[in-house]
N, C-alpha and C positions, 0 to 999 in steps of 0.2 A: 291674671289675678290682680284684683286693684287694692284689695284690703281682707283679713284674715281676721276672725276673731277665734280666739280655743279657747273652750271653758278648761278652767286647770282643773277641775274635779272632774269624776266618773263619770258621765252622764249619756244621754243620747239625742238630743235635740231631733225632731220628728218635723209634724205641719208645721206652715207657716204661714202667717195672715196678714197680709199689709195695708194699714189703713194711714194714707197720709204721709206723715215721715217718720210713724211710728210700725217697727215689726213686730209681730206677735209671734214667738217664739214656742209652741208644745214642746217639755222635755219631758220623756218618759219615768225619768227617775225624780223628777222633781215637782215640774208642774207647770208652770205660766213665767216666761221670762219675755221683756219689753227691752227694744231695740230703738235708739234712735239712728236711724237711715238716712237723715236729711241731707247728711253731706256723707254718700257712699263711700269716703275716702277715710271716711273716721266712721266708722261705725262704734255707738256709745250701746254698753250695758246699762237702762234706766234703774233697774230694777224687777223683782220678780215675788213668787206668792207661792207657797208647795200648795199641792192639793191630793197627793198620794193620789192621784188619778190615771195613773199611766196617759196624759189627756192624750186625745185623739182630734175629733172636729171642735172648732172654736167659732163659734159667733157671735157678732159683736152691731150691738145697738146703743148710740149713743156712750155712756160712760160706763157702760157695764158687758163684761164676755161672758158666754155661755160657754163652755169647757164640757164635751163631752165626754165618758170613761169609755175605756177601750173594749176593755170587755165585760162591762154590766151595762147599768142603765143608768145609774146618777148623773145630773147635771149641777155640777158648781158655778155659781154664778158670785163672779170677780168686781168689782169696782175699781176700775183703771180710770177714775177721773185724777188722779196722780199717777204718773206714769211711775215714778221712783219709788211711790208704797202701795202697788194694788194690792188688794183685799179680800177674802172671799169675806163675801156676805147673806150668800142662801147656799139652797139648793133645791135641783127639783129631780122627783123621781115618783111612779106612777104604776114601777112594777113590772115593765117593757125594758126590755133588751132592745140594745141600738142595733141602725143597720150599719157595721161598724163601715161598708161600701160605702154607705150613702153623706151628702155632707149636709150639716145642717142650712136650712133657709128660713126665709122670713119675709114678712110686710107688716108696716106698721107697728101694732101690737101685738101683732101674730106671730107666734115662734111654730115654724114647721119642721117637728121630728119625728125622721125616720125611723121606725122599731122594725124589728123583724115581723113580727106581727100586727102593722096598721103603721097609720102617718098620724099623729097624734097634732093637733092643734093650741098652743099652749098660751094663754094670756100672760104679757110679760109686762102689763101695763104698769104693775108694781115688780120693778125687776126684781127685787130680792124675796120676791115670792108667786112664782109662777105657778098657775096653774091652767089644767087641762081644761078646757071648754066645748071641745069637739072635738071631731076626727075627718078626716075624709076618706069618702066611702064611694063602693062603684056602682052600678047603676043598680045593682039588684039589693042595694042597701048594706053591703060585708065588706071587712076589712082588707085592707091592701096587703099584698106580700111580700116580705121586702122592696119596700118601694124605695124610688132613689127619685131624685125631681131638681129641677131646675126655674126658676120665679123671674119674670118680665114685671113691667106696673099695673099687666091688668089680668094676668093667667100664669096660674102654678101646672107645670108640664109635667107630669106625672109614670114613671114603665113601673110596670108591677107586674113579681116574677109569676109562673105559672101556679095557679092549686089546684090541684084534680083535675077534674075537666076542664077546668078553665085556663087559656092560653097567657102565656105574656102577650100585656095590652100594655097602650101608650094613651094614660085619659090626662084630659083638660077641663080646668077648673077657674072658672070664673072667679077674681079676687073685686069683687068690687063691693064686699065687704067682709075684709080678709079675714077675721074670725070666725064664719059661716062659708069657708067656701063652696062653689056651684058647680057640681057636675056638668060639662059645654058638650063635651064629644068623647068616645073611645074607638081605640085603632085595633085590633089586634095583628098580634106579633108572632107570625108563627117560626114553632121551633127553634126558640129562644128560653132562656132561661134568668133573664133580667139584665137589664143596662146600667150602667153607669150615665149620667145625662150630661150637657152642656152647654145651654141657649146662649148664640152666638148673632145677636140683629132677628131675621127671620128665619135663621135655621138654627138644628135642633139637634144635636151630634150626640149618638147611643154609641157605648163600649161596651161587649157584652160581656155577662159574666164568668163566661169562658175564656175571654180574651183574645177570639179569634175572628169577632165579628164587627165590623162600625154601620151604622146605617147613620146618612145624613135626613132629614124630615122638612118640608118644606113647613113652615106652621106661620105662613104671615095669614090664613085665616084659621084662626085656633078651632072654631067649629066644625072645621073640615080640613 
């Protein structure tokens, strides 16, 4: 142990997201606490922002975090361009339950959120007011099912669990114009019940959602 920090109040401190020398701290009871890391020996409290969000996934583009809630569907969006007074300054919500599995991603302007019912596409080009502008959909043109997904700079990697007849698949998505993305290829997955993902260079690391199964993916060509 090279340095301890305990918050002296009640709380639960959860994710964590580190960009730089800055930690991005989820506490359940509170909301969005910022760490400076820089020198791991002194770890500094900057500052923090409630959001009664029990937050869960956080994503962060440029001077603003997406803060997901754990069990609805609002998204608070923070302004950490001061680390010691971030801010909420929107939010986005559309009606969709998150896939509380899955973690948020993104390109560019493109915020990609996982619902339980579809991957929802979300223009964040004005961060403190996002909205929805598309969805990604699979080849018969319907929603994903709990999808969970993983993002390179040119393909969003996508498992969506089973519906009906229809198996657990693994599709790829062309990002070369990430607000519109392009359906490339689907795999399916049989006798699976949905993945957790992990794009690691050219491979592609599933956790199932039973917790009992990993499959590695070879994907240096996403089309196949």
């Amino acid at each position: 142990i090279a340095a301890t920090v305990e918050d002296p109040m009640p709380t639960e401190y959860s994710q964590m997201t580190l960009a730089g020398g800055t930690l991005y701290v989820n506490d359940y009871n509170f909301g969005l606490w910022l760490f400076d890391v820089s020198d791991p020996l002194k770890l500094v409290k900057l500052g923090g922002v409630p959001v009664s969000a029990e937050g869960h996934w956080l994503y962060l583009k440029g001077d603003h975090a997406f803060m997901g809630h754990t069990f609805g569907g609002t998204l608070h969006v923070i302004n950490v361009a001061d680390p010691a007074k971030p801010r909420t300054v929107g939010y986005y919500w559309d009606g969709q339950w998150l896939n509380y599995k899955a973690k948020i991603r993104g390109k560019g302007d493109a915020m990609y959120l996982p619902q339980e019912d579809g991957l929802a596409v979300v223009d964040i080009s004005v961060p403190s007011k996002p909205r929805r502008v598309a969805e990604f959909l699979d080849g018969a043109g319907q929603p994903l099912a709990a999808p969970c997904l993983d993002v390179s700079d040119a393909h969003a990697f996508v498992v969506a669990a089973p519906r009906g007849k229809t198996p657990c698949r693994l599709l790829v998505y062309g990002l070369a114009e990430p607000l519109r993305p392009a359906l490339a290829s689907t795999t399916d997955l049989k006798d699976a019940k949905g993945f957790r993902v992990l794009l690691a260079g050219k491979m592609l690391y599933l956790v199932g959602y039973t917790g009992k199964r990993i499959l590695a993916v070879d994907v240096s060509e996403p089309a196949a």
